[in-house]
FIKEDREN-597203 format. One line per field, with one value per residue: x, y, z of N, C-alpha, C, O in turn. Coordinates in steps of 0.02 Angstrom, whole numbers, plus 50000, padded with zeros to 5 digits. Layout:
N
n_X = [X_...]
n_Y = [Y_...]
n_Z = [Z_...]
ca_X = [X_...]
ca_Y = [Y_...]
ca_Z = [Z_...]
c_X = [X_...]
c_Y = [Y_...]
c_Z = [Z_...]
o_X = [X_...]
o_Y = [Y_...]
o_Z = [Z_...]
% end
This chain:
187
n_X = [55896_55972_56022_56129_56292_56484_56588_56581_56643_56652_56542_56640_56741_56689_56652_56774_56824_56706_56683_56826_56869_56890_56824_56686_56530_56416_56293_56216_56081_55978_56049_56056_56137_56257_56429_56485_56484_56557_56687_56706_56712_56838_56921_56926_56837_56731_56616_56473_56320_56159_56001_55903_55733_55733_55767_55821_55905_55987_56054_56097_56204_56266_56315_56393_56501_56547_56664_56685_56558_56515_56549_56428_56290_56122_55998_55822_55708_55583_55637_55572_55490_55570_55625_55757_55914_55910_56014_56142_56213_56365_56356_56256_56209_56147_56118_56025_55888_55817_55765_55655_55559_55419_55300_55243_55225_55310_55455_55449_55446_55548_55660_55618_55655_55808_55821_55815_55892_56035_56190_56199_56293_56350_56333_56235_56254_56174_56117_56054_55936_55979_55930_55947_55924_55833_55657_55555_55638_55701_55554_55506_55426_55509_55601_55672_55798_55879_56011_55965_55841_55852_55901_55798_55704_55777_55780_55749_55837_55974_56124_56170_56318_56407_56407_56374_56363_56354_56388_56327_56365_56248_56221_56192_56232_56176_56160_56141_56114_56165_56150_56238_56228_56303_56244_56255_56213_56130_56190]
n_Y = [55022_55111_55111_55047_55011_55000_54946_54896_54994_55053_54962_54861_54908_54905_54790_54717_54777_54752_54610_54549_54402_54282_54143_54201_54204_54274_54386_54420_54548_54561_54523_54525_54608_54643_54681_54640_54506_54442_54522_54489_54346_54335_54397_54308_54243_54144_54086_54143_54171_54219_54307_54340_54422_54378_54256_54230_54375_54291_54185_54231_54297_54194_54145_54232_54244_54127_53996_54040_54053_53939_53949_54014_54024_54037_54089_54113_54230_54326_54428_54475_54364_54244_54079_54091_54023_54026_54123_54140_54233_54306_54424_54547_54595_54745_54833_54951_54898_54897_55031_55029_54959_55006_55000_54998_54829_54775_54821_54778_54645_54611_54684_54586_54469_54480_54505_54366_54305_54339_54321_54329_54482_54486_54585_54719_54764_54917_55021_55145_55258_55417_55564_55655_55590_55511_55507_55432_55297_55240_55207_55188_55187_55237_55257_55388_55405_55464_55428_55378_55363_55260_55162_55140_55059_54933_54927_54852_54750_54774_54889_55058_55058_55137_55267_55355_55469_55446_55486_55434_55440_55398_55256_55346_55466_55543_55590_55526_55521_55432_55337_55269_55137_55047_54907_54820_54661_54641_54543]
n_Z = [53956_54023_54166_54131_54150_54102_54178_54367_54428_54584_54638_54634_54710_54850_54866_54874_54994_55104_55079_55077_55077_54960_54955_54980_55003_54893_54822_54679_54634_54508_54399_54248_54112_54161_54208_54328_54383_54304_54313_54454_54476_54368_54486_54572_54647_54674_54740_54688_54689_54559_54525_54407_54331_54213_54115_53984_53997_54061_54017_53928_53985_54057_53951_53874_54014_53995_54041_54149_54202_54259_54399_54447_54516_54455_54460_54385_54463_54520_54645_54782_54779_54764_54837_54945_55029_55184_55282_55212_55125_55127_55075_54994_54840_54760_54627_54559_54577_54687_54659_54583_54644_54677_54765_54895_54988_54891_54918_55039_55055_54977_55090_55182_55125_55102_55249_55287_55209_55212_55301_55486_55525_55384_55235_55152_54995_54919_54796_54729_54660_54697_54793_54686_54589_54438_54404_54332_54250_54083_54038_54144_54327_54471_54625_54726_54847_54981_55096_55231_55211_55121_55219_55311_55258_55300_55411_55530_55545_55490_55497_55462_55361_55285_55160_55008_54864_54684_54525_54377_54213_54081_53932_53854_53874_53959_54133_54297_54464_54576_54756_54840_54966_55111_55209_55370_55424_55571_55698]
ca_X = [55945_56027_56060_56202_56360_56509_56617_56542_56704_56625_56542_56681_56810_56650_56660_56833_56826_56688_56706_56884_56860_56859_56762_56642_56444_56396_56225_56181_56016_55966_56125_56034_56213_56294_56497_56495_56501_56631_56739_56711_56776_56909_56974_56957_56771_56706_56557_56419_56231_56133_55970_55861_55662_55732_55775_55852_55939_56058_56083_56151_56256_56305_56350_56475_56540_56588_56690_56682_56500_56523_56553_56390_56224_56103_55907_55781_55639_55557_55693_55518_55465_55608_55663_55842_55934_55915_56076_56177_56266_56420_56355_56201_56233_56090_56148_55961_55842_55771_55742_55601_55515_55386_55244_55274_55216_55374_55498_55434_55447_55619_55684_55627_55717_55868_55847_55818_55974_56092_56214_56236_56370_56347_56337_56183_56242_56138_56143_55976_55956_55995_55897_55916_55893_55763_55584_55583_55697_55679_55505_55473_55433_55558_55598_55747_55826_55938_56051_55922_55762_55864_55934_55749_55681_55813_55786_55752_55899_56015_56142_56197_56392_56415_56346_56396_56327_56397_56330_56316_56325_56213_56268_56161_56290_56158_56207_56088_56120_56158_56146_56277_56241_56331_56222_56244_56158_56153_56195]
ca_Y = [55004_55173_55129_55002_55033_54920_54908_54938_55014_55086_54917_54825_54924_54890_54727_54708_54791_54705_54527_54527_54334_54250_54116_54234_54185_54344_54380_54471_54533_54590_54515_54558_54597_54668_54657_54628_54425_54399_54546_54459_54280_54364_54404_54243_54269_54061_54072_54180_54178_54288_54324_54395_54396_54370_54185_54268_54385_54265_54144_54273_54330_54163_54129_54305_54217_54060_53952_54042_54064_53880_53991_54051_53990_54046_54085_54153_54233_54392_54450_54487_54306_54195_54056_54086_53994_54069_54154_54096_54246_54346_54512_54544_54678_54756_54886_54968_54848_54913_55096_55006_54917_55080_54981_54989_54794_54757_54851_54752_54575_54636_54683_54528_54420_54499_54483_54296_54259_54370_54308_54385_54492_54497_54646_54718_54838_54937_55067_55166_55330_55466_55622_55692_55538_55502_55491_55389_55284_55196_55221_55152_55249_55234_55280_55422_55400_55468_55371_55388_55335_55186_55128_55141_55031_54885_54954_54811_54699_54795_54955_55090_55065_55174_55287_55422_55492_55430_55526_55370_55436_55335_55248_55403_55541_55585_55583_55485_55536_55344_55334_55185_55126_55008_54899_54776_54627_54638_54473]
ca_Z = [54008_54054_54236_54143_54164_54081_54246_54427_54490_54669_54676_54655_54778_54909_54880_54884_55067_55144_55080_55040_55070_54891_54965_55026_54953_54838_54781_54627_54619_54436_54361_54169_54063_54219_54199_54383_54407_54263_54370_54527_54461_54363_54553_54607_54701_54682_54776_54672_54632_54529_54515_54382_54305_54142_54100_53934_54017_54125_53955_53880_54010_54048_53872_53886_54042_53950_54075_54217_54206_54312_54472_54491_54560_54415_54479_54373_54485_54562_54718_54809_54808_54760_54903_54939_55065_55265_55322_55162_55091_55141_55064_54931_54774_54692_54586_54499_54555_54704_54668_54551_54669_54688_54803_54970_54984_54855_54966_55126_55054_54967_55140_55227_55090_55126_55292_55302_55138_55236_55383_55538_55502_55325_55209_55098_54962_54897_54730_54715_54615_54743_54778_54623_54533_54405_54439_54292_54200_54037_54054_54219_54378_54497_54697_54750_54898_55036_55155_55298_55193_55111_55293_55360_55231_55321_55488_55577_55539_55474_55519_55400_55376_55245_55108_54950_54806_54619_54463_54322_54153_54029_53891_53812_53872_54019_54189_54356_54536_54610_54815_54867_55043_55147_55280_55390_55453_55645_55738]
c_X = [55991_56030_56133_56266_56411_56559_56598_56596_56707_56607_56595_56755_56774_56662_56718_56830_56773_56650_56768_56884_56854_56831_56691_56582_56414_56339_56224_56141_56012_56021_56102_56092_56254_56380_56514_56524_56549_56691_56756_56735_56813_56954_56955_56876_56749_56627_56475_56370_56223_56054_55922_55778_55679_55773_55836_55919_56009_56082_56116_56217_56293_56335_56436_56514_56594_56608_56681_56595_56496_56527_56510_56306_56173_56010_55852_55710_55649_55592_55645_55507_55517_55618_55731_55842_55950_55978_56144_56240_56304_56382_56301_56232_56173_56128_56094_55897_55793_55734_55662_55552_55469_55339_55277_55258_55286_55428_55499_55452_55524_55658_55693_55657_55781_55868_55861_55880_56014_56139_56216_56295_56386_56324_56257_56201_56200_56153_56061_55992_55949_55926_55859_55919_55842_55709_55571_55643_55681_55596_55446_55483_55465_55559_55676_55734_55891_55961_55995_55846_55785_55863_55869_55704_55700_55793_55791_55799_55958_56052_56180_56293_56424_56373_56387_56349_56385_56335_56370_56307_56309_56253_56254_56203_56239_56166_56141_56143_56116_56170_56175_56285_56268_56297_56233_56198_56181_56139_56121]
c_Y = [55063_55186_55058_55046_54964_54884_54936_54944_55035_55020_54862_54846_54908_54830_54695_54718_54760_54644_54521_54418_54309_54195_54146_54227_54266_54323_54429_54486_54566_54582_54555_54548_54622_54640_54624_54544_54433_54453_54514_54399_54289_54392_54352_54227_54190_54048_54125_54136_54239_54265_54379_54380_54354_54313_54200_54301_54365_54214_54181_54288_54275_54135_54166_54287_54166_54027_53948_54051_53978_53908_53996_54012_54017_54043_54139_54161_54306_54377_54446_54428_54235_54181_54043_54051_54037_54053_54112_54163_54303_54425_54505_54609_54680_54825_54914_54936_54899_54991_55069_54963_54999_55069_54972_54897_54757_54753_54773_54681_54585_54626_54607_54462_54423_54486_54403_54255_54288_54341_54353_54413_54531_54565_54659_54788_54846_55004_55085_55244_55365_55529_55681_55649_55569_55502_55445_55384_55222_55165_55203_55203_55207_55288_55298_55391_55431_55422_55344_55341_55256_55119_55111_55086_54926_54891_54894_54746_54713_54888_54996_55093_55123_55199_55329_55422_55482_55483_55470_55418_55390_55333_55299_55484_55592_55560_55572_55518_55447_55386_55253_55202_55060_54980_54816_54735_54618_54555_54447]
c_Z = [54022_54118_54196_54131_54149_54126_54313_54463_54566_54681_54688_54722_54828_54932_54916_54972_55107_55124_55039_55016_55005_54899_54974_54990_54924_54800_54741_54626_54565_54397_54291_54133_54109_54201_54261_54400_54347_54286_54417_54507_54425_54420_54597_54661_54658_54695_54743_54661_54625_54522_54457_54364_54250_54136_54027_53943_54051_54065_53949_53905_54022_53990_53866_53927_54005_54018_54156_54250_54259_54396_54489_54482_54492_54440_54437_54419_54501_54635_54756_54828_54801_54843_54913_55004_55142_55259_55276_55138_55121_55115_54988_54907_54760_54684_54541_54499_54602_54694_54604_54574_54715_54748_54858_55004_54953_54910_55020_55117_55031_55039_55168_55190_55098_55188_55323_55281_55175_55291_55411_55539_55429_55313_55156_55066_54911_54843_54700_54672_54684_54744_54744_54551_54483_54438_54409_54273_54129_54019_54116_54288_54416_54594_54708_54813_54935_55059_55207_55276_55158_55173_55329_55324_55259_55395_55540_55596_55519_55500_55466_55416_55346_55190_55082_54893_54760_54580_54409_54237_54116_53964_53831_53812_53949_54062_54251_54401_54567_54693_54819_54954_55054_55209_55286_55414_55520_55672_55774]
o_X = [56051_56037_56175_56276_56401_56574_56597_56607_56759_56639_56596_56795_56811_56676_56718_56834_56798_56595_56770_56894_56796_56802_56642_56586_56390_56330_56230_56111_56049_56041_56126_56108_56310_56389_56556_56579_56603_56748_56816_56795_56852_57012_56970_56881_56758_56589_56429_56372_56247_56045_55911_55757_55648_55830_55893_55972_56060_56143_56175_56270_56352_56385_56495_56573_56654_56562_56675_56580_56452_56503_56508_56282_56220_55973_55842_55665_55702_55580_55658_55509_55504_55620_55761_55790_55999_56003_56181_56300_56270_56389_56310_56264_56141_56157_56106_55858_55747_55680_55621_55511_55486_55332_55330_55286_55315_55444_55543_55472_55565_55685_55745_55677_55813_55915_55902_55910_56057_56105_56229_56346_56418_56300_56230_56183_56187_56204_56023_56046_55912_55882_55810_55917_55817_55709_55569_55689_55652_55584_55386_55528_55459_55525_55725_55684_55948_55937_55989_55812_55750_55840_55873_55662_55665_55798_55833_55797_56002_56017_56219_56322_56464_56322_56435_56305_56444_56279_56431_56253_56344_56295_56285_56204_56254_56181_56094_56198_56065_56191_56147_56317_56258_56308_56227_56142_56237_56088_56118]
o_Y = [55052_55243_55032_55102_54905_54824_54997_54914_55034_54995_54825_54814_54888_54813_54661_54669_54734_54629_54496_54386_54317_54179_54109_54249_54306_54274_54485_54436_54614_54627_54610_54491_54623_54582_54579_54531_54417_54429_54505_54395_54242_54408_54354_54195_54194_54010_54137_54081_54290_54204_54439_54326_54302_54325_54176_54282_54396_54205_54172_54292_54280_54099_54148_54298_54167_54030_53905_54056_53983_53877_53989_53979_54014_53995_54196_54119_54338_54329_54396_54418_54182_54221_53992_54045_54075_54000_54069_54148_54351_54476_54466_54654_54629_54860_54906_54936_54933_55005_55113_54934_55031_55117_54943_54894_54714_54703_54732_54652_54565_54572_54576_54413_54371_54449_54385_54207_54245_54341_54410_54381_54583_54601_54612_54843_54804_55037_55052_55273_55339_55533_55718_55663_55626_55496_55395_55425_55168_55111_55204_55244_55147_55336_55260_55361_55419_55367_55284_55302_55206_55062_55070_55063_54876_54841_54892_54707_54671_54935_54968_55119_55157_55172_55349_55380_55496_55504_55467_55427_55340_55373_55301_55533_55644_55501_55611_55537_55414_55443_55199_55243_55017_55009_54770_54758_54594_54520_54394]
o_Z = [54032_54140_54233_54108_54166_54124_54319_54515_54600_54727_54737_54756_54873_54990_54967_55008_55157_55147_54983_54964_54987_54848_54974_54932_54965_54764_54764_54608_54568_54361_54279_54119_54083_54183_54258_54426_54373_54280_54430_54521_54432_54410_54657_54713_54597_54666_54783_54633_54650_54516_54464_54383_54237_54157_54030_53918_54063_54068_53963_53874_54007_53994_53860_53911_53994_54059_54200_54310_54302_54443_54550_54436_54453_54434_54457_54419_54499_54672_54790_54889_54829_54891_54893_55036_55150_55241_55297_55132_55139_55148_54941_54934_54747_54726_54481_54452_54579_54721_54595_54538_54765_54786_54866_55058_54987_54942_55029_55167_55072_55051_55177_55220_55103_55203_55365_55306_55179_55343_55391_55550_55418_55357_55128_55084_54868_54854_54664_54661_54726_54701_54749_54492_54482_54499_54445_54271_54137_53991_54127_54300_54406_54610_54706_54832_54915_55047_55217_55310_55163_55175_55376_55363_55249_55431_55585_55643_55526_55516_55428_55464_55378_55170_55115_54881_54773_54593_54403_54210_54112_53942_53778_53774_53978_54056_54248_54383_54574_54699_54807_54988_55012_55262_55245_55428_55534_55666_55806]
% end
């Protein structure tokens, strides 16, 4: 796990700015041990789901939640084929998931999940290894990305709002190239 990280400070100021709303419906995708959802309802954020493969993974985490782990929607499946709810959430997070979806088949069903769960309006951030990312990570091959090649992967429903480069050190002392974009879902 050396894309974790124990607070997602970039994703949470994102958040903060586009869904200040603490009603606002928030998707996790790859929650895993992510600090992220017990940040987000420690500021008052009500309305989450999460998403992961690992059935394990989201016990646990809801365990670490404890109380507030009641906030959030709880789905173990593959992002690719899970059925989420058309035009349901204020703004999706993945933070590491998709730069591992390597098959261009993955990607394409990815996308069109997002575009179906998303509102008009709504937000899709995204957190891929950058340029000078990995090729691997943790022994899995893995997909860099620019702004331009992330944004084109959405193209048809979505507009690039924003984008930067983070460098992530691991909890190993080495240091990832992250790519955080900002896109919308067009009306």
């Amino acid at each position: 796990m050396s894309w974790y990280s124990a607070h997602l400070t970039r994703s949470l100021e994102l958040i903060d700015r586009f869904a200040p709303d603490r009603r606002s419906a928030i998707f996790e995708v790859g929650a895993g041990q992510s600090s992220i959802l017990e940040d987000l309802a420690a500021r008052g954020y009500a309305n989450l789901a999460a998403i992961d493969l690992s059935r394990v993974a989201l016990e646990a985490l809801q365990a670490r939640m404890g109380a507030l782990a009641m906030r959030v929607q709880w789905l173990t499946a593959d992002i690719c084929t899970a059925n989420l709810p058309p035009q349901h959430f204020d703004l999706w997070h993945d933070r590491a998931v998709f730069h591992f979806l390597t098959e261009s088949s993955q990607r394409t069903a990815y996308a069109a999940n997002a575009a179906r769960a998303i509102k008009p309006g709504g937000h899709l951030m995204m957190q891929t290894f950058g340029p000078e990312g990995p090729l691997k990570c943790s022994g899995l091959e893995t997909v860099r990305y620019d702004a331009e090649m992330l944004a084109a992967e959405f193209e048809d429903g979505f507009e690039l709002r924003e984008h930067g480069l983070d460098v992530h050190q691991t909890p190993s002392g080495a240091t990832q190239q992250f790519l955080y974009a900002v896109l919308r879902r067009k009306s």
